[in-house]
C-alpha positions in Angstrom: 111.0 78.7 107.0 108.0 80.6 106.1 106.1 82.5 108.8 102.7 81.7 110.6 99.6 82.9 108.8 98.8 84.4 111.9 102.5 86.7 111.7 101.1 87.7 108.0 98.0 88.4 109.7 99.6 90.3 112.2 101.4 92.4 110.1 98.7 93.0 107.0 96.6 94.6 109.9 99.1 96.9 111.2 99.3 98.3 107.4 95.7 98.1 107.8 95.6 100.5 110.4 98.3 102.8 109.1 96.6 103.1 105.6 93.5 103.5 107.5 91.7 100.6 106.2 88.8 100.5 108.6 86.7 97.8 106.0 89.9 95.5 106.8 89.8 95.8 110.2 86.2 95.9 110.4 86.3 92.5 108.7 88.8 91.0 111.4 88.7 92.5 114.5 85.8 90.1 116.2 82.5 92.3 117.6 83.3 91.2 121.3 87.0 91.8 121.1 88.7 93.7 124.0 91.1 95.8 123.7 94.1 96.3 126.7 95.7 99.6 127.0 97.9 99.4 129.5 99.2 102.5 131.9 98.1 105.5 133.8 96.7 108.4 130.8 93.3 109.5 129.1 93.9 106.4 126.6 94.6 103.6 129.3 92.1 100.6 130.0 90.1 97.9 128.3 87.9 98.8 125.6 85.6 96.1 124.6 83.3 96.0 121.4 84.2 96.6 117.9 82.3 99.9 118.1 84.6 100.8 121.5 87.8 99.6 119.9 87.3 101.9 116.5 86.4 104.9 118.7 89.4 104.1 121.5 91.8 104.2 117.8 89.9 107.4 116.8 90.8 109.5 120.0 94.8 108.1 119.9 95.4 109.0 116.6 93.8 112.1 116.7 96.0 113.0 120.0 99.0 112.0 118.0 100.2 110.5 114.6 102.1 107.0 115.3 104.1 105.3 113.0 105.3 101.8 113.3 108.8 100.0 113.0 107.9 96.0 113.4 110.6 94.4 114.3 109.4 90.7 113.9 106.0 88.8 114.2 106.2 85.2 115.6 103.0 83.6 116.2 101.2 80.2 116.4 97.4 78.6 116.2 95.9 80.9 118.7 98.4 84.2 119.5 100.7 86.3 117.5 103.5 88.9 119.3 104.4 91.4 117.6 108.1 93.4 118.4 107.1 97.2 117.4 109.1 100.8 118.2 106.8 103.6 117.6 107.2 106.9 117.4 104.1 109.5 117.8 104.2 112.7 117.5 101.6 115.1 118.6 99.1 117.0 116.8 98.7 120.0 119.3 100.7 121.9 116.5 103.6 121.6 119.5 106.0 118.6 117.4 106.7 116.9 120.6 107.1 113.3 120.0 108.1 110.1 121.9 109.4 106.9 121.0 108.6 103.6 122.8 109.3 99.8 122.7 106.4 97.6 123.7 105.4 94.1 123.0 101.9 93.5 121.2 99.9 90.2 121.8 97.0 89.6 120.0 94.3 86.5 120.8 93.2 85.4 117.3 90.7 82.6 116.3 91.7 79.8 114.3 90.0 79.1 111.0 90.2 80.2 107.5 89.4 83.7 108.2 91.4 84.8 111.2 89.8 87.3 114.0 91.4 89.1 116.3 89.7 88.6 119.6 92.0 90.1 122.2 95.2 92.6 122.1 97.4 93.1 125.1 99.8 96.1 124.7 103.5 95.9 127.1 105.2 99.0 127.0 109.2 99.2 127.2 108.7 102.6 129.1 105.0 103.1 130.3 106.0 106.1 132.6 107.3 107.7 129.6 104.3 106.4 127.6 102.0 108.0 130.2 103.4 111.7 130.8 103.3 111.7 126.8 100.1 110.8 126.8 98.6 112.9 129.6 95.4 112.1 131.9 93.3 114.3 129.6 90.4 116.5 130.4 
C-alpha cells in the first residue's frame, strides 16, 4: 500500500530542511503557521509567522547540528506524524551531543499544493531535551 501524499510530504520537507532548502520550505510552510516547541529552554514556545518560524530554525541549528532518523510517516487528509530520533550535537566546539525520541505532528492543508499550517513537537525525554538545550542568555 502506497503512502499518504501528506507522509511524502512529510518526509520531502524534513530533506528540505536538512539540505537547507529554504525556497522549499518557503513554498510550503503557510505565512500564519505556528510553530510548538515544547519544554523549558532558550528554544521552547510557539513561534508564529513564516518570518518567526525561519528565524526560530536559524537559532537551533546554529546552537547545534541535528540530524534525523525517521522512523515512519503515517498521515491522512489534514495531519501527518512523523516517528523521528535525533541526534544534535553542539557547535560550542565542546562535541557534547544528545539523542531524543519525540513525535512530530504537523496540520497541513488539503489541496494540490500542501501547506504546513501547524507543527506540534512531543519529546521522548524533554528534561533531557531541556538541560541540553539550556535557558540561554
Amino acid at each position: 500500500m502506497a503512502d499518504h501524499p501528506n507522509a511524502e510530504f512529510v518526509r520531502t520537507g524534513y530533506n528540505a530542511f536538512i539540505a537547507g532548502d529554504m525556497e522549499w520550505l518557503n513554498e510550503h510552510f503557510d505565512d500564519t503557521i505556528v510553530w510548538h516547541d515544547p519544554g523549558d529552554n532558550q528554544f521552547s514556545g510557539d513561534h508564529s509567522g513564516r518570518d518567526e518560524v525561519f528565524a526560530h530554525f536559524a537559532k537551533l541549528v546554529a546552537y547545534a547540528t541535528p540530524e534525523f532518523d525517521i522512523h515512519d510517516v503515517v498521515a491522512n487528509d489534514d495531519h501527518a506524524v512523523a516517528l523521528v530520533t535525533i541526534t544534535s550535537t553542539k557547535n560550542d566546539g565542546s562535541g557534547e551531543s544528545f539523542t531524543n525520541k519525540f513525535v512530530h505532528v504537523f496540520h497541513v492543508s488539503s489541496g494540490d499544493e500542501p501547506r504546513v499550517l501547524e507543527s506540534w513537537i512531543m519529546n521522548e525525554d524533554q528534561a533531557g531535551s531541556d538541560k541540553f538545550l539550556g535557558k540561554g542568555e
